[in-house]
C-alpha angles and dihedrals in degrees: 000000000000125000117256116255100222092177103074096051081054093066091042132133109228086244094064098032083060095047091053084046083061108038083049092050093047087055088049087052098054094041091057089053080050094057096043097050093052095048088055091045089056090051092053093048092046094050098049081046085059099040086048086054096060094048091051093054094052097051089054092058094043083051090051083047101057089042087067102042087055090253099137138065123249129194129195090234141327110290078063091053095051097050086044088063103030080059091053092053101054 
């Protein structure tokens, strides 16, 4: 952000001290629909994240679910895994 040079409006006709009134008030304008329009952007975000969230939480406890009904396969370490899964992709 730059400093505001006072001193030119000082030496200004009313004309063009109207017209930089203007101009200013215009910007003003455009950076409060900015704003708006982020702050609008953030809820919306906020509120898929949360959403997101949720979700995450009830898959986890679907995923619980189906380990104790015996669901889901288990493997004794890892070679096993990746036979396992060597076997499923052929």
């Amino acid at each position: 952000m730059t400093a505001i040079d006072y001193q030119k409006y000082e030496t200004m006709d009313k004309t063009t001290l109207l017209n930089a009134l203007l101009q200013e008030e215009e910007k003003q304008k455009q950076l409060c629909k900015q704003v708006s329009l982020q702050n609008e952007l953030i809820s919306y975000l906020t509120s898929q994240v949360r959403d997101r969230l949720e979700q995450g939480g009830s898959s986890l406890d679907m995923a619980i679910e189906q380990m104790k009904n015996g669901e889901v396969e288990s493997f004794k370490n890892f070679d096993e895994y990746k036979k396992a899964m060597q076997k499923s992709d052929a």
